[in-house]
Residue frames as a rotation matrix with the C-alpha (Angstrom) as fourth column:
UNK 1
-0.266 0.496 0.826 71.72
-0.832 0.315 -0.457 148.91
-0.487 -0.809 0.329 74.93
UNK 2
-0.934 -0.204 0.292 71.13
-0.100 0.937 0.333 145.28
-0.342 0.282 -0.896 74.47
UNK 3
-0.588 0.803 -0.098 67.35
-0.333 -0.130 0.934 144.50
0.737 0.582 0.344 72.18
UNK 4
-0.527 0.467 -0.710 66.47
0.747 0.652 -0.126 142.29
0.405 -0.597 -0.693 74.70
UNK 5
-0.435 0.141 -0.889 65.89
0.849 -0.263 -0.457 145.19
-0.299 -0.954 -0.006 77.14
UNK 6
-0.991 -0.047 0.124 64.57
0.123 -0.679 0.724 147.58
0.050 0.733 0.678 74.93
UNK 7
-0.165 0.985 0.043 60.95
-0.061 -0.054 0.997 146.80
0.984 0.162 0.069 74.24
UNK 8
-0.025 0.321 -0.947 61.07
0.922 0.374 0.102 146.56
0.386 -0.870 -0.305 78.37
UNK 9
-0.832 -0.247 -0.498 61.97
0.450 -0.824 -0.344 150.57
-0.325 -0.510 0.796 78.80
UNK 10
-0.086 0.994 -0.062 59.12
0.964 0.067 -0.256 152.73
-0.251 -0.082 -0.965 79.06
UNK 11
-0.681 -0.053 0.730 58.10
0.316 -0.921 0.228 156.05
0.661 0.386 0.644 77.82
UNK 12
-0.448 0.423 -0.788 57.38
0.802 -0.199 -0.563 158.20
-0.395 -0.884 -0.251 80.97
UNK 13
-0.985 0.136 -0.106 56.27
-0.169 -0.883 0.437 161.33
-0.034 0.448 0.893 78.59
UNK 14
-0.471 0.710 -0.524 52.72
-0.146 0.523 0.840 159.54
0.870 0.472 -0.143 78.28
UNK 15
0.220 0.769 -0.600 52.33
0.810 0.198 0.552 158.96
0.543 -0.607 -0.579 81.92
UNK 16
-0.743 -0.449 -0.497 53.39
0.612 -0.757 -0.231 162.22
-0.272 -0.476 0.837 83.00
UNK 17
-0.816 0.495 0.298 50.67
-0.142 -0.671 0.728 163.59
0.560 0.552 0.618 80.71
UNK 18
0.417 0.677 -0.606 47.75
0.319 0.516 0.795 161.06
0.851 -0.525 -0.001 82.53
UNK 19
-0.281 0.155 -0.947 49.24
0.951 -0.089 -0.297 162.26
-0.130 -0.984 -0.123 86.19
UNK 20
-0.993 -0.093 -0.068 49.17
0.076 -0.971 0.226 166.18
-0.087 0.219 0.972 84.90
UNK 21
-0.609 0.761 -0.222 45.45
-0.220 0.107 0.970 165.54
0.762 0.639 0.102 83.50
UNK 22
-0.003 0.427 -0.904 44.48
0.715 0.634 0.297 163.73
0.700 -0.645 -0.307 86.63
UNK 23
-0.648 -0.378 -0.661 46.04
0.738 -0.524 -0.424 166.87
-0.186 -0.763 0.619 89.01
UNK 24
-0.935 0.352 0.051 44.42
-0.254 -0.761 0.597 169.50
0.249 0.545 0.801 86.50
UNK 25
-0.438 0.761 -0.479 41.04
0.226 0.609 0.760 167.32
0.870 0.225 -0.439 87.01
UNK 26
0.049 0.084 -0.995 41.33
0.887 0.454 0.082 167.49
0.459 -0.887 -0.052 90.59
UNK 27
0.692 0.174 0.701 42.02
0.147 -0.984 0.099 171.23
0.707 0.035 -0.707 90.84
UNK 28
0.674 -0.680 -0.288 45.46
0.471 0.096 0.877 170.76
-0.569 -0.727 0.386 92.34
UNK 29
0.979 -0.182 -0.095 48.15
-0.165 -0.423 -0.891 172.84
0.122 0.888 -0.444 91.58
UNK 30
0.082 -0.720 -0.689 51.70
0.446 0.645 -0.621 171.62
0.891 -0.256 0.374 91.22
UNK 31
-0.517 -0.286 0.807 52.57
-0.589 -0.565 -0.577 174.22
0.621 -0.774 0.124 94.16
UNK 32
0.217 0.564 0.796 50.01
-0.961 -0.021 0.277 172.48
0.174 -0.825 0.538 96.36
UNK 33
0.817 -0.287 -0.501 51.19
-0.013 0.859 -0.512 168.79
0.577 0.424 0.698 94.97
UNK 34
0.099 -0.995 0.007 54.22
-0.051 -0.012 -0.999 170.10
0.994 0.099 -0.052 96.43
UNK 35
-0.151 -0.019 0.988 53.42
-0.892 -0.428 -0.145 170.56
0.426 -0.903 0.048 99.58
UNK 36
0.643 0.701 -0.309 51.90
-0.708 0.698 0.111 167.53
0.293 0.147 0.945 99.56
UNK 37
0.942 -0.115 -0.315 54.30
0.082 0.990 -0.117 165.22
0.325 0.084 0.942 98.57
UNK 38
0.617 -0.716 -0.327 57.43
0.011 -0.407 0.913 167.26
-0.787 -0.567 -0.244 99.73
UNK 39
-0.342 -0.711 0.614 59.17
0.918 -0.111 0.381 167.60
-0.203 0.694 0.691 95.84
UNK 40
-0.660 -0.097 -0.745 59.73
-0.190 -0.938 0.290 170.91
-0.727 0.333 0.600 94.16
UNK 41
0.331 0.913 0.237 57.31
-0.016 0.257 -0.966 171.94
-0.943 0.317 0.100 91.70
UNK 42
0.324 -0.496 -0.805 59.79
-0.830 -0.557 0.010 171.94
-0.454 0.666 -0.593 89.09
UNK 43
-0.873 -0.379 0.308 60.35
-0.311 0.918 0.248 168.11
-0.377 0.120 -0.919 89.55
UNK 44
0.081 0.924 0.374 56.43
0.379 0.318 -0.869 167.66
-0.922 0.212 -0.324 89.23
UNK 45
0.516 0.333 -0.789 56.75
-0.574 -0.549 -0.607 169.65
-0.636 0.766 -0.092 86.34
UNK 46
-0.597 -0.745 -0.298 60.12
-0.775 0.438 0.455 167.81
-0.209 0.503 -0.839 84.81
UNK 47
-0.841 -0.016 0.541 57.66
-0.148 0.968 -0.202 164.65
-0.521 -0.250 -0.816 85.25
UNK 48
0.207 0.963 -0.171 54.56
0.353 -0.237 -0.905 165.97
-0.912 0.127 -0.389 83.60
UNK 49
0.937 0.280 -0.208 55.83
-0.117 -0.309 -0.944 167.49
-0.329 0.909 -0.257 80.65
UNK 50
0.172 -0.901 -0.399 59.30
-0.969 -0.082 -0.231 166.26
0.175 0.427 -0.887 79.98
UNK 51
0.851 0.327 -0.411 58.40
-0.257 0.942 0.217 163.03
0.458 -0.079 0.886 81.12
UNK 52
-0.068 -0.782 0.619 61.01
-0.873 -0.254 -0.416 162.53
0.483 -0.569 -0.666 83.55
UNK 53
0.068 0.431 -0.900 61.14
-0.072 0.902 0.427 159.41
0.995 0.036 0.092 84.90
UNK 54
0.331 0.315 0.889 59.83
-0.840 -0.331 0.430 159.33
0.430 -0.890 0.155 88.99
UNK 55
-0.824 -0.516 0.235 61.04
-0.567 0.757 -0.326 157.33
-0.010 -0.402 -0.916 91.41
UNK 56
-0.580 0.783 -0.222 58.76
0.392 0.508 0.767 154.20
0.713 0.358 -0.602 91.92
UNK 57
-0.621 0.317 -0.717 57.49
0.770 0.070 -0.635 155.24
-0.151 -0.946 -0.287 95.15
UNK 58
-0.609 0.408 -0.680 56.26
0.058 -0.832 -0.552 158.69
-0.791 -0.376 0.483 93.52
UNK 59
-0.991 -0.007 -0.134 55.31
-0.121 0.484 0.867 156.86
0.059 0.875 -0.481 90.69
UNK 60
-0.410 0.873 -0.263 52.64
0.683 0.485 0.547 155.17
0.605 0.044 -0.795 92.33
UNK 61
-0.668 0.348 -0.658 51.74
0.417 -0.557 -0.718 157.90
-0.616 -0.754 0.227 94.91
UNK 62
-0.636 0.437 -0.637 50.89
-0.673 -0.717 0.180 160.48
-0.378 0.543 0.750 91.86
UNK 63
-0.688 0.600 -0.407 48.93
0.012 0.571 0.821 157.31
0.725 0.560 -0.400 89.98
UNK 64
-0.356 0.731 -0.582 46.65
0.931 0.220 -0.292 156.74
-0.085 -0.646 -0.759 93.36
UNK 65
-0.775 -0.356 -0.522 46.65
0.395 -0.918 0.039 160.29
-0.494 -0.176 0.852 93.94
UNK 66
-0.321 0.707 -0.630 44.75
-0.712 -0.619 -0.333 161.40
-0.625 0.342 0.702 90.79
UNK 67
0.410 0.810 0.420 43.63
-0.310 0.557 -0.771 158.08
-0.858 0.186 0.479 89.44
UNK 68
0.160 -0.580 -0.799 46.02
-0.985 -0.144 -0.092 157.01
-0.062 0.802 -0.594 86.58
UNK 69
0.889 0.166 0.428 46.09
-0.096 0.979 -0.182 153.46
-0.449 0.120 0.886 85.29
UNK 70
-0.179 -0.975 -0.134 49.67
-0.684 0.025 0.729 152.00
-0.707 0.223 -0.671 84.67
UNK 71
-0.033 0.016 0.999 48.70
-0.033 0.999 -0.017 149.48
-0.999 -0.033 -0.032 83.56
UNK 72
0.977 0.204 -0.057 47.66
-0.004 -0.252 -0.968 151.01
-0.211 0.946 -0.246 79.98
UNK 73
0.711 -0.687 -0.154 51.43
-0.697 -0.717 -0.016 152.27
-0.099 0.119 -0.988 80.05
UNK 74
-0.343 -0.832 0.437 53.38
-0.808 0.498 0.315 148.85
-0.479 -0.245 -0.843 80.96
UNK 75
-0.632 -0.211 0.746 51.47
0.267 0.845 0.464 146.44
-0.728 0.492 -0.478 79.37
UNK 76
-0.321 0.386 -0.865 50.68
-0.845 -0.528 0.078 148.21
-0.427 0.756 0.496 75.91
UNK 77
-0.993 0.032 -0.112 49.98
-0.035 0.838 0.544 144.44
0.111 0.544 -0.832 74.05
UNK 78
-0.543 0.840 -0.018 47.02
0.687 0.432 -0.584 143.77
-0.483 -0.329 -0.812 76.18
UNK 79
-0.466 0.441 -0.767 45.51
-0.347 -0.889 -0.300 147.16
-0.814 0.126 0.567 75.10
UNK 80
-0.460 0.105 -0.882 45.26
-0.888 -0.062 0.456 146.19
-0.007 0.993 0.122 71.22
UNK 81
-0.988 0.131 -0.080 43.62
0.132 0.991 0.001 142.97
0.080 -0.010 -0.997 72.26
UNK 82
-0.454 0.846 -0.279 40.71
0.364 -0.110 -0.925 144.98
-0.814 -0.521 -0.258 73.48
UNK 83
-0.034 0.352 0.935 38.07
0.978 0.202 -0.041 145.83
-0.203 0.914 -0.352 70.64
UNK 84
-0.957 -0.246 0.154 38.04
0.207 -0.950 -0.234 149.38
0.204 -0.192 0.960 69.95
UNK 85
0.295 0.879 0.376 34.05
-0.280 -0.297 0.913 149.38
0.914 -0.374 0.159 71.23
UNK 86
0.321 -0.480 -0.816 35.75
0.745 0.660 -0.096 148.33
0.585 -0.577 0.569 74.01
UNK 87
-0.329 -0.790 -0.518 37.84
0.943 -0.306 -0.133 151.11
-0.054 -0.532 0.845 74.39
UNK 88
-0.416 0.427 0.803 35.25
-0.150 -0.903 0.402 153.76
0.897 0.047 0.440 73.44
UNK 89
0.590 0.784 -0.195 32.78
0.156 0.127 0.980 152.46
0.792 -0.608 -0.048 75.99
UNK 90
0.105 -0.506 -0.856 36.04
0.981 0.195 0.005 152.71
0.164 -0.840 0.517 78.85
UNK 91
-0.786 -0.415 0.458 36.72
0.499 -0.864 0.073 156.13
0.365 0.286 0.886 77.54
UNK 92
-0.191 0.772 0.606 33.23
-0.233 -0.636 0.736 156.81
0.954 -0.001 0.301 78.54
UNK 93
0.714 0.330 -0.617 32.98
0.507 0.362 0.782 155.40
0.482 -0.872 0.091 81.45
UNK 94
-0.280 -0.954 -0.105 36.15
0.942 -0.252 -0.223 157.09
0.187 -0.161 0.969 82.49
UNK 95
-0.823 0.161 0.546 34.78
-0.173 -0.984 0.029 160.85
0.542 -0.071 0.838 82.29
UNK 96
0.189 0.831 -0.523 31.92
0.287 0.462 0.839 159.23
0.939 -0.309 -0.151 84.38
UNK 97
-0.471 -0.218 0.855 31.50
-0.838 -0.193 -0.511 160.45
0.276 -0.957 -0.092 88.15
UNK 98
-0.948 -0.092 0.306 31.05
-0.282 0.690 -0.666 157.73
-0.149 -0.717 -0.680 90.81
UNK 99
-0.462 0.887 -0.022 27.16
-0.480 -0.270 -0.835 158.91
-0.746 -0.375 0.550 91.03
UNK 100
0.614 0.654 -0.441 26.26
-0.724 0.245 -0.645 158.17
-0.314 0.716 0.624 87.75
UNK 101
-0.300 -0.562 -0.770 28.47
-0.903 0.428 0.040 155.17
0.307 0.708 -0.636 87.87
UNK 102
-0.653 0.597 0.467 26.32
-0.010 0.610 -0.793 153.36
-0.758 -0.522 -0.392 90.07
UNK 103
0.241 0.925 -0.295 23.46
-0.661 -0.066 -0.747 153.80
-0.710 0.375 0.595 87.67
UNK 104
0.040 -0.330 -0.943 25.56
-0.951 0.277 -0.137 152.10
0.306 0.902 -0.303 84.99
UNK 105
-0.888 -0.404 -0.220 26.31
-0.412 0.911 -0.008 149.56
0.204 0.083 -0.975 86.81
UNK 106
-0.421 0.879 0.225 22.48
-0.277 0.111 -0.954 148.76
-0.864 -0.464 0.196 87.60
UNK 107
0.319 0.479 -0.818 21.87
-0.917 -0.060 -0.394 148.86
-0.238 0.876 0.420 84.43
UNK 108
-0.405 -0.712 -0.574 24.13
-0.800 0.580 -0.154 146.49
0.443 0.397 -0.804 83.72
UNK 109
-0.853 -0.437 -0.285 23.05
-0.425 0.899 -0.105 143.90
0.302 0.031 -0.953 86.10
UNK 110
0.338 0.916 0.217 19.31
-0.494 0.369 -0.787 144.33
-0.801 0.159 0.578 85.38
UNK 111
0.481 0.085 -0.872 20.47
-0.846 0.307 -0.437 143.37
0.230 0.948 0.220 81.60
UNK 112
-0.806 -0.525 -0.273 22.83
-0.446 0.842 -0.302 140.38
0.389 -0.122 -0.913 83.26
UNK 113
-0.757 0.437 0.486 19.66
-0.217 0.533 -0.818 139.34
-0.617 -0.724 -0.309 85.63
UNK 114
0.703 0.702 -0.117 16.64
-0.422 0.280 -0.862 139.23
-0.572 0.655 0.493 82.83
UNK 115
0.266 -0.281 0.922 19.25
0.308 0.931 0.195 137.18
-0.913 0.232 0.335 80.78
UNK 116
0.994 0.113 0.011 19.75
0.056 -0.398 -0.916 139.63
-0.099 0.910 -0.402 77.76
UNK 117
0.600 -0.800 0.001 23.78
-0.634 -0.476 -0.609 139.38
0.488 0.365 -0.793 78.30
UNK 118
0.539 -0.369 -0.757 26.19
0.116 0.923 -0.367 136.76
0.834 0.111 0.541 79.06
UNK 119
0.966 -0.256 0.019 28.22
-0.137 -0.452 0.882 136.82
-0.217 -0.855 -0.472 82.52
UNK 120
0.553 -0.810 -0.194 31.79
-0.606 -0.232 -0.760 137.32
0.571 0.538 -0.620 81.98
């Protein structure tokens, strides 16, 4: 394969783990996934832990589905730009439910409204 196209091919083994995590979160099992989406659970499975590479269409289905950012996956550069307090504070916010993400954000934009924090 030509270099050029290299650093463009993706390792699906990584997001297969993040859609697996996301299902497992959700208390779905592949059987029911299946039903769902109309694939065998053996393909869900080929895609989750052998990283198989989905079409796009089921690509994004499973990413809405149980919440999975591509974006970490396709554009890896941008990642390493972010500070790693950065990425702890996402990590937390991540394992966050909705409920008690409202609160964060409040917080936040008492500390943006009394002036203690620049606006991005």
């Amino acid at each position: 394969m030509n270099n050029r196209n290299d650093r463009f091919k993706l390792d699906f083994m990584p997001i297969g783990q993040d859609i697996k995590r996301g299902r497992e979160a959700k208390d779905v099992t592949r059987e029911q996934l299946s039903e769902i989406i109309g694939y065998a659970p053996r393909h869900i499975q080929a895609i989750e832990n052998e990283g198989q590479t989905p079409s796009v269409d089921l690509l994004f289905q499973l990413a809405e589905m149980f919440d999975v950012s591509l974006d970490r996956h396709i554009f890896k550069d941008r990642d390493t730009v972010r500070s790693s307090i950065r990425r702890r504070v996402d990590t937390l916010l991540d394992g966050l439910a909705d409920k008690d993400l409202v609160i964060v954000e409040a917080v936040i934009k008492g500390i943006h409204q009394a002036g203690e924090m620049p606006e991005e």
